[in-house]
C-alpha positions as CSV (number, residue, x, y, z in Angstrom):
1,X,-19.6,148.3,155.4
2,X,-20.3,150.4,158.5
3,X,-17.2,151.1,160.8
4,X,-19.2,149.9,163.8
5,X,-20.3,146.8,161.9
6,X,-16.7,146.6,160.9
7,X,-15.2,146.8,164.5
8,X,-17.2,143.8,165.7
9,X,-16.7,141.4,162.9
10,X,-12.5,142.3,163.8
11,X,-13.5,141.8,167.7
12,X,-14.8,138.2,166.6
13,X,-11.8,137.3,164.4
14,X,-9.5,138.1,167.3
15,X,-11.0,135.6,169.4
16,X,-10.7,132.7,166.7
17,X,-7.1,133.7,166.0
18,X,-6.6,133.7,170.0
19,X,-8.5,130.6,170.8
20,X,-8.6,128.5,168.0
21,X,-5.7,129.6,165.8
22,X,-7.2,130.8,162.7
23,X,-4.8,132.3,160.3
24,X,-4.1,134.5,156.9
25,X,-5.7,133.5,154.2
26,X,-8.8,132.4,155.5
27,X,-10.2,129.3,154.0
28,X,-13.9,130.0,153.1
29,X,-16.1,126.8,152.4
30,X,-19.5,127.3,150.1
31,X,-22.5,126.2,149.4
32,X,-25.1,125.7,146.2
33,X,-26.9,128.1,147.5
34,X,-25.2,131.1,148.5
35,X,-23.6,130.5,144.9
36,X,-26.8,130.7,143.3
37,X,-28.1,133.7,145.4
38,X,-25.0,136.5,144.8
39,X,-25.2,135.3,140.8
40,X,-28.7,135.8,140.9
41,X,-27.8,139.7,142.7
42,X,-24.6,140.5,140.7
43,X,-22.7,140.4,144.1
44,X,-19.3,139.3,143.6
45,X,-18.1,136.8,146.3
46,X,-14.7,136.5,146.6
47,X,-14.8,140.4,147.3
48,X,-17.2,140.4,150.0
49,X,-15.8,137.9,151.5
50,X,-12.3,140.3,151.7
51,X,-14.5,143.0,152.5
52,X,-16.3,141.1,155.4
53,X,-13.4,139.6,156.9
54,X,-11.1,142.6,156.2
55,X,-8.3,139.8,155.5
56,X,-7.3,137.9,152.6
57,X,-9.7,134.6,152.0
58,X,-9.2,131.3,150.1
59,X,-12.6,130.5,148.4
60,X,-13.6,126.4,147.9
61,X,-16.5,124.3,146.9
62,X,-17.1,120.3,147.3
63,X,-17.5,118.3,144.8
64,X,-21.4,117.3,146.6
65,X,-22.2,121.3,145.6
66,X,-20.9,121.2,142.4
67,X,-23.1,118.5,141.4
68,X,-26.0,120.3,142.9
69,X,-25.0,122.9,140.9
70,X,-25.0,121.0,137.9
71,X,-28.5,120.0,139.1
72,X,-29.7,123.1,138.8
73,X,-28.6,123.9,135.3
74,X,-27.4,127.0,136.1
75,X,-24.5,127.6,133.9
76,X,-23.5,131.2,135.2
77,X,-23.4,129.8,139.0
78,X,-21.7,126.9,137.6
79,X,-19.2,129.3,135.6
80,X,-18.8,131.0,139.2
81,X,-18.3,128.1,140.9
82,X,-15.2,126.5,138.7
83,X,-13.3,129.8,139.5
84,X,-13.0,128.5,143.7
85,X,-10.4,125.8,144.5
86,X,-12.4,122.3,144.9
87,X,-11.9,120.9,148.4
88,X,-11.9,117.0,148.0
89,X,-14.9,115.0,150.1
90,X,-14.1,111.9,149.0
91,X,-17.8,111.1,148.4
92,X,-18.5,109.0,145.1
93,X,-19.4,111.6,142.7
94,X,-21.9,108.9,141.3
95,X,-24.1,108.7,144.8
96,X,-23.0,112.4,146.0
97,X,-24.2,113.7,149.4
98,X,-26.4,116.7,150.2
99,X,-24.8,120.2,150.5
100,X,-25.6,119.6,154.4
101,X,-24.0,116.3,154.9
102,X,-21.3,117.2,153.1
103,X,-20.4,120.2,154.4
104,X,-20.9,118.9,158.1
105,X,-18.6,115.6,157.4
106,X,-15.6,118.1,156.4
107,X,-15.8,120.7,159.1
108,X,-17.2,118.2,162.1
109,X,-14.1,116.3,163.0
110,X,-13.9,114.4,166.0
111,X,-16.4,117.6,167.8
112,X,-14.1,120.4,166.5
113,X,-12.8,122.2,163.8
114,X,-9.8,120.7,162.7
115,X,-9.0,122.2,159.5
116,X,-10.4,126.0,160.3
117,X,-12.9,126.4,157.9
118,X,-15.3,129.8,157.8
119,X,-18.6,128.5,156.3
120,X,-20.7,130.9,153.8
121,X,-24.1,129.3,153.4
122,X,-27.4,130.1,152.8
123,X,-29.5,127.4,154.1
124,X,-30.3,128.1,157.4
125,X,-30.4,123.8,158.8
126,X,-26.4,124.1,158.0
127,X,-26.1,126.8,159.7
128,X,-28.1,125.6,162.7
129,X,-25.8,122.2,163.0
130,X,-22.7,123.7,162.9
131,X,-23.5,126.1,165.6
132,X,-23.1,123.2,167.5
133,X,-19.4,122.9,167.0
134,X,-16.7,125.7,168.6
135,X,-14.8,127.5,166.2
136,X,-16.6,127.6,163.4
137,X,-17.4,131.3,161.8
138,X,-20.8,131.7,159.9
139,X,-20.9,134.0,157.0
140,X,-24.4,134.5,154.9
141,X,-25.6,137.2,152.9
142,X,-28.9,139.1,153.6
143,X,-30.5,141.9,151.5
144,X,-27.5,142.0,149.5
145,X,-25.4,142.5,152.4
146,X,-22.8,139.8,153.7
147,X,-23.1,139.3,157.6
148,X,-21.1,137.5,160.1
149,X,-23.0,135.6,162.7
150,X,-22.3,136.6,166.7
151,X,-20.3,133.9,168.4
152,X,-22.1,131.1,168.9
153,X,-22.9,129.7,172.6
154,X,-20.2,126.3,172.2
155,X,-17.3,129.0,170.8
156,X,-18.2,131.3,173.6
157,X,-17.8,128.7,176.2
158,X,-14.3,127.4,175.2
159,X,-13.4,131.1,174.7
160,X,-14.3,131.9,178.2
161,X,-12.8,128.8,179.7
162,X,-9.5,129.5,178.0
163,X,-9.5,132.9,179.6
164,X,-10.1,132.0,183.2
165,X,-7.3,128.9,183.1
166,X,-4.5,131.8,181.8
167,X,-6.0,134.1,184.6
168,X,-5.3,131.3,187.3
169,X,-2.0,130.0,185.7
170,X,-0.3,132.9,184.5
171,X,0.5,134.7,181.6
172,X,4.0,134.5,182.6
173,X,4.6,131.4,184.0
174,X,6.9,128.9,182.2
175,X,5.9,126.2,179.7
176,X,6.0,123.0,181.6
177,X,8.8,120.8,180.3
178,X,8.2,117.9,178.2
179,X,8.7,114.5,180.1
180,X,11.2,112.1,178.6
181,X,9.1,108.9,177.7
182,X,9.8,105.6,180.3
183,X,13.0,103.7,179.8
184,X,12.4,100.0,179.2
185,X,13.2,97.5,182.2
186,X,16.0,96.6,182.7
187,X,17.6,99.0,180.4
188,X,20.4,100.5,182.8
189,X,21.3,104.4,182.0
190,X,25.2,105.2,182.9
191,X,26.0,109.1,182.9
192,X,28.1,110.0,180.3
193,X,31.7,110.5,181.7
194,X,33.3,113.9,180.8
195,X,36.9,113.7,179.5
196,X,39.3,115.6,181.8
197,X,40.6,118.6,180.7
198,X,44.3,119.2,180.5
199,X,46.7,122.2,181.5
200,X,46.3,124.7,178.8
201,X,49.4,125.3,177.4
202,X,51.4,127.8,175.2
203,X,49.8,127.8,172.2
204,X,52.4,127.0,168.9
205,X,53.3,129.7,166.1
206,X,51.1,131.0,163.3
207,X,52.3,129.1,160.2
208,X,51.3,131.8,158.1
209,X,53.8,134.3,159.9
210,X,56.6,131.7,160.2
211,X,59.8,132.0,157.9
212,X,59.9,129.5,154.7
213,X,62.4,126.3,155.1
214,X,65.0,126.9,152.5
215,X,65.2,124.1,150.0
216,X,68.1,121.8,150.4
217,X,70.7,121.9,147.2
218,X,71.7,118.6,145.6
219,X,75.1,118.6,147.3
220,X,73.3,118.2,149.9
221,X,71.1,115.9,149.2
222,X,73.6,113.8,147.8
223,X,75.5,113.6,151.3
224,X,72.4,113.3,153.1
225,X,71.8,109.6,151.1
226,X,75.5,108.4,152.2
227,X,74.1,108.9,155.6
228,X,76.7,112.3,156.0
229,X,75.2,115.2,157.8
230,X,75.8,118.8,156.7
231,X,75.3,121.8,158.5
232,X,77.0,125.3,159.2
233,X,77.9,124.4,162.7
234,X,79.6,121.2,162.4
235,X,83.6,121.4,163.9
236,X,86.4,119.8,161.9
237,X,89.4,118.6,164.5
238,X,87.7,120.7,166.7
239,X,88.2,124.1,164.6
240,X,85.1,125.9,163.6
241,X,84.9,126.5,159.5
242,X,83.4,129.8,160.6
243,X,85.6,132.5,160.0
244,X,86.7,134.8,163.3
245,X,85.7,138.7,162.4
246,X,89.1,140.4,163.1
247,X,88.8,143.6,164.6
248,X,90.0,146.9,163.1
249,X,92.6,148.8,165.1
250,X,92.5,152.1,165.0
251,X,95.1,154.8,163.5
252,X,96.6,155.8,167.1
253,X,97.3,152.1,168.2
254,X,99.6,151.7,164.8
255,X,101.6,155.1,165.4
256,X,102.4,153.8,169.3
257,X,103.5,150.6,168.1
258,X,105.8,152.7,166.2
259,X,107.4,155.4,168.7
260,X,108.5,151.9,170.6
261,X,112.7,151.8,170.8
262,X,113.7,149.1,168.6
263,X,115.8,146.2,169.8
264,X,119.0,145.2,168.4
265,X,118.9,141.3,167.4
266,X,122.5,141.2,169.0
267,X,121.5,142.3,172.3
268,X,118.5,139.8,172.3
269,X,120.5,136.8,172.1
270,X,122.4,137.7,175.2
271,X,121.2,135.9,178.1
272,X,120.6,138.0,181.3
273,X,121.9,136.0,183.9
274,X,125.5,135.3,183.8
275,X,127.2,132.8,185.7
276,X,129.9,133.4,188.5
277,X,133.0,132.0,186.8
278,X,131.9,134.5,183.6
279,X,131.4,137.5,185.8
280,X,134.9,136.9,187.7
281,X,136.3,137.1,184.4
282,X,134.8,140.2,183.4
């Protein structure tokens, strides 16, 4: 395929994935006839469509152009054909539909495009209806080359109108928010009432840094049941069990205590004072 060719058929696809949100893998309907026409030339399909659309495709048939097919009595078209993905009609395969009808009641929803479908047909009166209806690419082959019709007049239009309402809104501008749907009368709406928020305060130890509790013995135990409480700081006639740490004295205080004079125990039981009638006497 020829680069310039090439470029043009990207330039389309751009404006279906912009405007009408086309996306990877492309899902390709066929026809009887196109079928028919690249067995009949050795050209394979499925790659042409790749080729032509430069993207990776997802080829289907109905079940109304199968039994066309079958028509026919083509067995190598047919062979062709069982190797695409069936796309369901829901037409009774006993009284099927035309290639035409077909086609047109699975791509014509509503006026639009619903599911995305690229149509590759040859017949000519498809492709002529669905021109009618925006966003719908037409691929047929011609002289053994696969082609991609322009845009047609309906896709231009919505593609232009889309363009002018971003230019006047804005490219930037905020999507609009979603109104809530109206409350039923006589339904009354209270605001939901915050819960105050206390003081923060200190927040309380790590667990996982805090010191073990020792396990209580049975002694213990056993005097915790007869309702007695033991602990290390409990008084007993108001002496502490703890024992008092004496302090060491050194060497120096215990040879002063020694130079001291010595007093006689006769001389300390004599009283100091003496009284008048024992100091006349004296």
């Amino acid at each position: 395929m020829r680069q310039k060719r090439a470029k043009s058929y990207r330039k389309q696809l751009l404006v279906y994935h912009h405007t009408f949100k086309f996306r990877e893998p492309y899902q390709i309907i066929v026809d009887d006839q196109i079928v028919t026409t690249s067995n009949d030339s050795s050209f394979d399909l499925t790659k042409g469509l790749e080729r032509t659309l430069q993207a990776e495709v997802k080829v289907m048939i109905t079940q109304c152009c199968m039994q066309a097919l079958y028509e026919l009595g083509n067995q190598d078209a047919i062979y062709m054909a069982k190797q695409f993905e069936r796309r369901r009609c829901n037409h009774n395969p006993k009284d099927p539909k035309t290639p035409m009808e077909c086609i047109e009641s699975i791509v014509d929803i509503k006026g639009e495009n619903k599911h995305r479908y690229i149509v590759a047909s040859q017949d000519i009166q498809i492709r002529r209806k669905l021109r009618r209806i925006p966003g719908v690419p037409l691929v047929h082959i011609s002289r053994a080359v696969m082609v991609m019709e322009p845009l047609s007049d309906a896709s231009a239009k919505v593609s232009r109108r889309k363009e002018v309402s971003k230019l006047y809104e804005g490219l930037n501008n905020p999507k609009p928010t979603k109104e809530k749907p109206a409350e039923k009368e006589g339904a009354t709406t209270e605001p939901k009432k915050s819960k105050p928020r206390g003081p923060r305060g200190p927040k309380g130890p790590n667990p996982l840094s805090m010191k073990k509790r020792k396990r209580e013995s049975n002694n213990d135990i056993d005097n915790s049941k007869d309702g007695v409480k033991s602990s290390s700081n409990d008084k007993v006639d108001g002496q502490s069990n703890t024992k008092r740490r004496r302090r060491k004295h050194n060497s120096q205080n215990k040879t002063n205590t020694d130079d001291k004079p010595k007093i006689n125990e006769a001389t300390q039981d004599i009283p100091t004072e003496l009284t008048t009638e024992q100091a006349n006497s004296v």
